[in-house]
N, C-alpha and C positions, 0 to 999 in steps of 0.2 A: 504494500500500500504506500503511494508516494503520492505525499500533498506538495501541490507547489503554492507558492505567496509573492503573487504579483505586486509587483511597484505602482503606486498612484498615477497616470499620465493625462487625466483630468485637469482643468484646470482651476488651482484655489484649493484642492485635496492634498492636505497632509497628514492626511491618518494613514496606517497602514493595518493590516489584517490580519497579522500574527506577530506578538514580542517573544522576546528569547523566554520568557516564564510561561507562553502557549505552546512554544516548538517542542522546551523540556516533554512538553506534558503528553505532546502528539509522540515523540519520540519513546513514552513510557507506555504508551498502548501499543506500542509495536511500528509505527509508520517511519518511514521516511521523510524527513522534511528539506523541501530545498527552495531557498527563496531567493527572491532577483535582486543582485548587486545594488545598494540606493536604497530599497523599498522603505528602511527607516528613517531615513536622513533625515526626513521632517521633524518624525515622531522624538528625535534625538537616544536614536538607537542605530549605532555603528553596524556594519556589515561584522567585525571582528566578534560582536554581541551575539550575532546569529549564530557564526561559527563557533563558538565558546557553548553554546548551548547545544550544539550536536548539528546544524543544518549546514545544510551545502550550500554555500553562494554562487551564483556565477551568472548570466546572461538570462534573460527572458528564455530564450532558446533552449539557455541549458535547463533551466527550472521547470518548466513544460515537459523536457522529454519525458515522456511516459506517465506523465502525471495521472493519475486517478480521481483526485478532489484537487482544487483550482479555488483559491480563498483570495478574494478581492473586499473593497470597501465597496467602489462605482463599480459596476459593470464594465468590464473591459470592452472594449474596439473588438469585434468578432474577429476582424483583419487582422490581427495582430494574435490571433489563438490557431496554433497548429504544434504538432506533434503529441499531443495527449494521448493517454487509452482511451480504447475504445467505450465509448458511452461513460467516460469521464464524467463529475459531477463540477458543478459550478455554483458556490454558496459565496454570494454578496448583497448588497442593496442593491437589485436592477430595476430598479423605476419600472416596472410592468405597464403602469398607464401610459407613464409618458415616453416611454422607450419600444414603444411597440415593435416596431420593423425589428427592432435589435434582437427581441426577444425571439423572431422568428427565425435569424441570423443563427443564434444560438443550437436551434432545434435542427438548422440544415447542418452543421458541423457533425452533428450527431452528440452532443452536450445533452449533459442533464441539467436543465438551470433549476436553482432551489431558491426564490428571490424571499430573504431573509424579514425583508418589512412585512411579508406575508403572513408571519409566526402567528400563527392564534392566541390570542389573550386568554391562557387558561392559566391556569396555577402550575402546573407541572411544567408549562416552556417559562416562566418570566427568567429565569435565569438566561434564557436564549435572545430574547427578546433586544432587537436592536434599535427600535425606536424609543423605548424608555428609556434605555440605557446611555444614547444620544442624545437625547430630549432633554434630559435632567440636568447636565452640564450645558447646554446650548441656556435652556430658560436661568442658568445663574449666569453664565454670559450675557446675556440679553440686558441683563439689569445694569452689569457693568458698562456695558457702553451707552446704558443710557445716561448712568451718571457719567461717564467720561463726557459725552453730547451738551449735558445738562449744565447750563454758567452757577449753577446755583449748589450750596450742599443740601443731602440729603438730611441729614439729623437738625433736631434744633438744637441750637448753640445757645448759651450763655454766656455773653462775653463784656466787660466789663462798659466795651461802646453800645451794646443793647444787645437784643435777640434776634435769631435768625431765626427764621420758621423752619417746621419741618416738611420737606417736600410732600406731597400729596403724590401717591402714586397709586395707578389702578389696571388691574391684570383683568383681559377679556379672554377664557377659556381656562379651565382648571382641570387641563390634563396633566401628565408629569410631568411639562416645561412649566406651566402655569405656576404649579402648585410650588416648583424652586426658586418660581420669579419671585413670587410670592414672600418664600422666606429668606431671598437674598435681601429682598427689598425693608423688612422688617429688620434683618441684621443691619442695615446699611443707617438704619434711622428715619427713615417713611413712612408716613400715613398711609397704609395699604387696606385698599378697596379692592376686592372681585369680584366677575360675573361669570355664570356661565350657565347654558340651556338645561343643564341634567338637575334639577332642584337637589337630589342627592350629596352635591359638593357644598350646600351649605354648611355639614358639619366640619369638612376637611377645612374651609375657609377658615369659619373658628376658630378649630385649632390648632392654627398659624398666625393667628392671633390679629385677621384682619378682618375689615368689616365687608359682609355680603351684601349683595345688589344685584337683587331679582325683580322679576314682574311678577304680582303677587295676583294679577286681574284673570291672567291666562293660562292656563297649565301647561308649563312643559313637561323635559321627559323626566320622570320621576328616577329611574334608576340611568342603566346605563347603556345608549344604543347598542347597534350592531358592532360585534368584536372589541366591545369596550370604549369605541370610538362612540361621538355625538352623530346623532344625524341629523337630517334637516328637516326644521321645525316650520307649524303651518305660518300662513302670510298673516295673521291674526298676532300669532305668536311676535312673530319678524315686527308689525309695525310698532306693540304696545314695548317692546325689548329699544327698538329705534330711540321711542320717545322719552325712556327711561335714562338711556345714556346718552341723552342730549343733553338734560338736565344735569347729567353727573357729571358728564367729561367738561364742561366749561369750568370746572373747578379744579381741575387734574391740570398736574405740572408733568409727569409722568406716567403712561400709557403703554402699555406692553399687550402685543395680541399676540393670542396660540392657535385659533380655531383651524382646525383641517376637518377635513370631512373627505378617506381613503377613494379614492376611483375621480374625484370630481372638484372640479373649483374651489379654491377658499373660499369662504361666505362673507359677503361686506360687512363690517359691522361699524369703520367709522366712513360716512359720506364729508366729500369737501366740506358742505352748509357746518359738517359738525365740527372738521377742523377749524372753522373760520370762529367758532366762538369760544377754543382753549387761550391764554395769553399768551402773549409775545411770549418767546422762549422756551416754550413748553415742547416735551421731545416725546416724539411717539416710535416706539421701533417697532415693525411690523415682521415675526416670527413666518410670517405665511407667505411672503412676497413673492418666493420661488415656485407657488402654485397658485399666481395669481393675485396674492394679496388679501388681505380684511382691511385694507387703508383703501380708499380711493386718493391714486395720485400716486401712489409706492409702486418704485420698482427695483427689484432684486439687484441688491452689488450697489445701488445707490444710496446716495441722502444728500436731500432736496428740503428746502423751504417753501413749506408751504402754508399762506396767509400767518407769518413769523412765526410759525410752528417746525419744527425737526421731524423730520421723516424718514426714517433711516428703513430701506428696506433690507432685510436682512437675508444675507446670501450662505448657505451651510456652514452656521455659527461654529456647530462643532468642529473645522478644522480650526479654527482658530486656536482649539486646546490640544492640540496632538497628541500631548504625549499620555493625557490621561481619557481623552475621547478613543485611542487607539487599545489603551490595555482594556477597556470594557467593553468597547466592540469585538477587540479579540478573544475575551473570555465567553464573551455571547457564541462566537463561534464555534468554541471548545464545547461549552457545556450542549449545543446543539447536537453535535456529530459524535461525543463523546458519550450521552444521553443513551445512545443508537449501537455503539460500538459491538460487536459480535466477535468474543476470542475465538472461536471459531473458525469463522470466516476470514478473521484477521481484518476488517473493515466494518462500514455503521449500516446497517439496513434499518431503513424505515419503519414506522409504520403506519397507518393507514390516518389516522388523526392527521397529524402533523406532517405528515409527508403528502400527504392530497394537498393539503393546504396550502405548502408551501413551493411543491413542484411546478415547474411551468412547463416544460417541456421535455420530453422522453421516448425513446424510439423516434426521433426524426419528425415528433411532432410536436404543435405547441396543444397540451392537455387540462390546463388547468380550466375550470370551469370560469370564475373572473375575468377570464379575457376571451373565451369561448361564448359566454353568454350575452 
């Protein structure tokens, strides 16, 4: 069994998908590990780091030949995949919506792709789980560039020339980025406000020790939608939620949004009218930009002024933290394939939960139902 561990060539990716403490690990179940010259450089993990923990370094080329599992972050260039075993597997984040062609790219190779953001939210994978695990350190990133963005401090000060208020800050979506904006924002010294459709998160808001901000006229979703993701909520819902964070956000110095919704568009949730009546100065970073946005006006890899508001869209937070986004992604992939392992077989077979779930294509075909349907 020989895993190889492709280098980032992405652009703005500096994670990578296996540290010399996953190689040890793959190495103790019996595999082979061989990874491409660079692939840590980001992550501030030497080629000599690899090799010290048992892997082989050498060329994409050489890292490939014969590979059996193929451990990336992005999805690699199809073009750039040759010499693997036959019906080799392929486990990374491959955008399956938005990467379509690729994914079918994959299936003519004759690849197994197992696209990892696919993991089903159940109790038995969160240790595999790559969007928590990413999310959580992106939503306390998030906070920090807003105070870097921010002319103002967060905490209030006493200081012998007078007081400094404390920033007003308010998270839209209380998923696992949410919930860390949440408490970066509270460490930081902020007034922290949240919202979010699943009424459920009122307790978690709580206790995090910031105040919730619901529409109390309408019912949303009581627990928690499909695959633990929100879904989208009726136009009843949308307008009285609208008219709520209109009133709120003109008092917010600090705005942070999470909402996604898997297959489809980020959901608007602040409109220009609404930017126009936060104060000068006030910074909104929008988590969702790269699918679209919840800011109207945001766009990913920017930040823009708008109506003297900070707009910062935000572009795959997570590599920004390499070196500790990189060891939790790569432990997600450990505990994933590791989970599976067959002594045996000497390799991980599936099974049928978890592996439908997250398969995309097999035999030369693309099979998963989510993109079939």
């Amino acid at each position: 069994m020989r895993i190889a561990v492709l280098k980032e060539l992405a652009a703005g990716e500096t994670r990578v998908a296996a540290t010399p403490e996953t190689v040890k690990k793959f190495i103790g179940l019996g595999a082979e590990v061989a990874v491409e010259s660079g692939a840590g450089d980001h992550a501030s993990i030497a080629d000599a780091d690899y090799s010290a923990a048992g892997a082989k370094v050498g060329t994409r080329a050489d890292a490939l030949k014969g590979a059996n599992i193929i451990l990336a972050v992005q999805g690699p260039d199809p073009k750039g995949l040759s010499g693997f075993a036959d019906g080799a597997w392929l486990a990374a984040g491959l955008n399956p919506f938005g990467e379509r062609a690729r994914v079918d790219d994959y299936a003519k190779l004759g690849l197994e792709a197992l696209a990892m953001e696919f993991m089903p939210r159940i109790t038995r994978a969160q240790s595999m789980d790559i969007l928590s695990s990413q999310a959580n350190l992106a939503g306390y990133k998030a906070v920090l560039i807003a105070a870097n963005a921010y002319g103002r401090a967060f905490p209030m000060m006493m200081t012998a020339a007078g007081t400094v208020s404390a920033a007003k800050a308010f998270v839209m979506g209380v998923g696992v980025a949410g919930l860390q904006a949440i408490a970066t924002a509270r460490r930081l010294g902020a007034q922290v406000s949240a919202t979010d459709v699943r009424a459920a998160t009122k307790e978690q808001i709580l206790s995090l020790g910031a105040k919730p901000i619901f529409v109390e006229t309408v019912a949303g979703i009581e627990g928690e939608g499909a695959g633990g993701y929100a879904t989208e909520m009726s136009d009843e819902y949308k307008a009285a939620q609208a008219e709520l964070v209109s009133s709120h956000i003109a008092k917010q110095d600090i705005v942070i949004t999470t909402a996604l919704i898997p297959g489809r568009p980020a959901p608007r949730l602040i409109s220009d009218a609404q930017l126009a009546t936060m104060r000068n100065g006030s910074v909104v970073v929008d988590m969702a930009a790269e699918s679209g946005g919840n800011v109207e006006g945001s766009v990913a890899g920017e930040t823009k002024k708008i109506h003297g508001v900070t707009v910062i869209g935000a572009q795959n937070i997570a590599a920004l933290m390499p070196a500790d986004t990189s060891a939790l992604f790569s432990r997600n992939l450990f505990n994933f394939l590791s989970a599976f392992w067959d002594k045996e077989a000497g390799k991980p077979v599936l099974d049928e939960e978890i592996g439908n779930a997250v398969r995309l294509t097999q035999g030369g075909k693309v099979v998963n139902e989510r993109l079939l349907g």
